[in-house]
N, C-alpha and C positions, 0 to 999 in steps of 0.2 A: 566380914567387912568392918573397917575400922575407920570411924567418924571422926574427926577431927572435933575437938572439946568447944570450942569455939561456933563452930558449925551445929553442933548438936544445941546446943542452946539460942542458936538462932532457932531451928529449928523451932523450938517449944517454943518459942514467943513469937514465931510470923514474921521472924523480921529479912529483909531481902539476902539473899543469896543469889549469887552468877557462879554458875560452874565451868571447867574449864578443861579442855582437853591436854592430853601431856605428847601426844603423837610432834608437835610442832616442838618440844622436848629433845625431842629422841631421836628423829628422823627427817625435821623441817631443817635444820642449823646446827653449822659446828659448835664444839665447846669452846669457849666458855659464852659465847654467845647466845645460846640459846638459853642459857640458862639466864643470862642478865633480862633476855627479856622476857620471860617467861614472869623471872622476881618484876620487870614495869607492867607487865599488863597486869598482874594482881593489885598491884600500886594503883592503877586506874579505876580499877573497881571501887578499892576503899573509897578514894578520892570521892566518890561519888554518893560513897555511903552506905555501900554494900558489900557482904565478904566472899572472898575469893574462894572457890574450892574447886582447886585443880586434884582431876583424876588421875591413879594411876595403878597400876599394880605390881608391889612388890615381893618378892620369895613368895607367890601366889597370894599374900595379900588385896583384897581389893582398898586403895586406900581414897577414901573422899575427902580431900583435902593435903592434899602434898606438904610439909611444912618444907622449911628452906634446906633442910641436911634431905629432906628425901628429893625436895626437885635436883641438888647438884647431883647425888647419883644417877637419878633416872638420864641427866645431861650426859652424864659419863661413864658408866656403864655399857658393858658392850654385848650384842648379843639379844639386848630388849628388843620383844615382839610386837608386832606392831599387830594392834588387834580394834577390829573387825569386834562386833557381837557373838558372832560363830564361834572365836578363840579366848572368848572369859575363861568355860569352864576347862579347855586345854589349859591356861597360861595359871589356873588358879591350881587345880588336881597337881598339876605336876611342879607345881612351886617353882614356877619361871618369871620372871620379871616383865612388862608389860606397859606399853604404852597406848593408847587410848583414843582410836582414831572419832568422826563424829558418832558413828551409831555405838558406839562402845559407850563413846561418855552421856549421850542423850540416853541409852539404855540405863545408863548404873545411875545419870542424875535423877530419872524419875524411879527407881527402884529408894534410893535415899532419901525423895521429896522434895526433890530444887527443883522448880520451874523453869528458872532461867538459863542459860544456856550460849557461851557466844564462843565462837571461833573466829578462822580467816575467812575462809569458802568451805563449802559443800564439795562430798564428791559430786558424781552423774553418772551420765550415759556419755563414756568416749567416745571420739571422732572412730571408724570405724567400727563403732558397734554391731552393726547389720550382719560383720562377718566375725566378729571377735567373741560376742557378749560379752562385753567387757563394763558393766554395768554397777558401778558403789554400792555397796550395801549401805551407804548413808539412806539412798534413795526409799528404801521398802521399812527401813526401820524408823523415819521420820514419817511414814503414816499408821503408823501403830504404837507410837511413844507422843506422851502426850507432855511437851515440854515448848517452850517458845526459843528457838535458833536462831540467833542473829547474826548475820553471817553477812560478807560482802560479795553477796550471790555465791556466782559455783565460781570455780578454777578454771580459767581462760584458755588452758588447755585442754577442755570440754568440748562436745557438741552439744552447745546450750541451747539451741529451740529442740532436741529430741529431748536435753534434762530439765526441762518445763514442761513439754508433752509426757513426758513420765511421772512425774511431780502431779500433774492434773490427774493423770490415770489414778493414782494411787491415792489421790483425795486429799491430798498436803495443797494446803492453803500459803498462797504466798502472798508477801505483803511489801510494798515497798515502802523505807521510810523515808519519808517527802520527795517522793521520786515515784512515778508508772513507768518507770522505763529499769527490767532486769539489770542488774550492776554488772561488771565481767570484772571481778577481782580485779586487777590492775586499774580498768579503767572504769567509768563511770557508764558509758555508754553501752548499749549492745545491737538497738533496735526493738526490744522484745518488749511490749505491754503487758504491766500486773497490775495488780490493782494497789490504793497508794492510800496510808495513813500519818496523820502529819505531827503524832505525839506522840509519846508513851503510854498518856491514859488510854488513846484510844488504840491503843494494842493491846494494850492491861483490860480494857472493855469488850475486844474483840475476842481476844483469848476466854476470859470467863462465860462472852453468850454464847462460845463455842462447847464448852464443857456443860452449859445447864442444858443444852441439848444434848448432850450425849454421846458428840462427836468424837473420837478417839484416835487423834492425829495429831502432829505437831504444828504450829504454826511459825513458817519459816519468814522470818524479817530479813528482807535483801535491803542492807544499810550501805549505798555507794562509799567507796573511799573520798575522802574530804579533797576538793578541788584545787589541794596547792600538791595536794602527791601525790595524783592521775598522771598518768603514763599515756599519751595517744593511743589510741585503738590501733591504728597502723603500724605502729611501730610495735606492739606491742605483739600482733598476727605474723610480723618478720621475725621476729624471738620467736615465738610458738612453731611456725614453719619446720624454720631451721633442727628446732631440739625435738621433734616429732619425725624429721628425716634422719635424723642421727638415730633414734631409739630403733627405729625399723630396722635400718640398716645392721644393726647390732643384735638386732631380734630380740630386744628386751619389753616383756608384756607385765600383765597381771600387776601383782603387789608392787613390783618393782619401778613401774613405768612413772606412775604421779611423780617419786621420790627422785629417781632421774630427769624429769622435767624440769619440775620445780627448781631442781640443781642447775641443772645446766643452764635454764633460764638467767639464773644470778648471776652465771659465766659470764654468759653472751650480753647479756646488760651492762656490767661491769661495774654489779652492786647494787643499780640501779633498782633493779627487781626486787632483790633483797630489801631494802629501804620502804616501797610502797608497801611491801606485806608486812614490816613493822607497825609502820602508822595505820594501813587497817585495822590490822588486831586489836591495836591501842584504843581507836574510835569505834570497834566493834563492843571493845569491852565496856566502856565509857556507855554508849548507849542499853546495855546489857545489865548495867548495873541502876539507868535512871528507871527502867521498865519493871525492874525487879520490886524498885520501891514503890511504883506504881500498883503494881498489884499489890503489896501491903497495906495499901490507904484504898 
């Protein structure tokens, strides 16, 4: 595993780190897009006063901290895997390239010692699970990794009251911040009650009296998208509909179905979608980086 020099000396000295997943790299966005915003959500971090260390793996490399020649590859490279915790030691043994979905990088961030941790959404429990089991492995490795996820809930093309009944199963603590009400990625709203804290200390407090107990699970902060680039809930269930009857029809499952969603949501938006998952990331990272310092102090 290869540290980034910068990172490793935060490291020794406590000072905050936000890590970063590279899946949104490789398989969220075309190029050269993705990689531009891959380089602003790092930018928001510092901004905050925290360093960026986005995951990735190259030629089985595991790398913590992407610098800027490795993000444009991972952007442009074709053929990078998209990995799941299961496919570290596939993508590493066999010296394949690799990008870094949440439980991959919540895995490799608490193996390196970053606490923080922000993405867009979470996977879950897909609509048709009952017959599919079509269930994220973010789910089971977010209650056995012990890192803080700041996330803007799960992906709206989820069944999100089964991925909070799963999330409780599995003893993963969620937290809203300055919001009890679940976020649904696009939009702010969902119906769903969690429980709600209104700072960063008090996640930096909640996190540490979860570890002097002995807890050994993540604690997932559901941070709503900021209220000027929410998406109606309604309109946002017509996109979802639609690109959830298209994937069936086509009979496209597993790995493949998020990555087609997500896509063809942007279609059917007409950018639109695209755009909202920017500014979360942006404000995921933002909040991910003020948390990060909180726990240093």
């Amino acid at each position: 595993m290869k540290v980034r020099e910068d990172i490793l000396e935060a490291l020794k000295n406590g000072e905050p780190i936000v890590a970063l997943e590279s899946t949104i790299i490789a398989h969220g966005m075309p190029y050269p897009k993705n990689v531009e915003i891959a380089i602003n959500v790092e930018e928001e971090v510092r901004k905050e006063g925290a360093i960026p260390a986005t995951i990735g793996v190259i030629n089985g490399e595991i790398i913590i901290g992407l610098n800027r020649d490795e993000i444009e590859y991972i952007g442009k490279a074709k053929g990078v895997l998209k990995l799941s915790t299961r496919e570290i030691p596939f993508c590493v043994a066999m010296k394949k390239d690799g990008a870094t979905t949440v439980s991959a990088t919540s895995y490799l961030a608490e193996l390196a010692g970053i606490s923080v941790f922000a993405t867009g959404g979470i996977g879950g429990v897909h609509r048709g699970a009952s017959d599919t089991f079509d269930i994220s492995r973010d789910l089971d490795e977010l209650s056995q990794t012990d890192v803080i996820v700041v996330s803007a809930g799960a992906k709206s093309i989820l069944d999100l009251p089964k991925t909070l009944e799963y999330l409780e199963t599995k003893g993963v603590l969620v937290v809203g911040f300055g919001t009890n009400e679940f976020p649904a990625f696009y939009t702010r709203k969902s119906g769903l009650e969690i429980l709600k804290a209104d700072s960063e200390r008090e996640i930096a407090k909640i996190y540490k009296t979860k570890n002097s107990l002995g807890i050994e699970s993540a604690i997932l902060v559901a941070n709503p998208i900021p209220k000027e680039y929410e998406i109606e809930k309604e309109v946002v269930d017509k996109w979802i509909d639609r690109a959830v009857n298209e994937a069936n029809e086509k009979g496209i499952k597993g790995k493949a179905l998020t990555p087609f969603l997500l896509a063809r949501i942007v279609e059917i938006s007409e950018g639109k979608a695209l755009d909202a998952n920017i500014e979360l990331v942006k404000n995921n990272a933002r909040v991910a980086a003020k948390i990060a310092k909180a726990l240093t102090q």
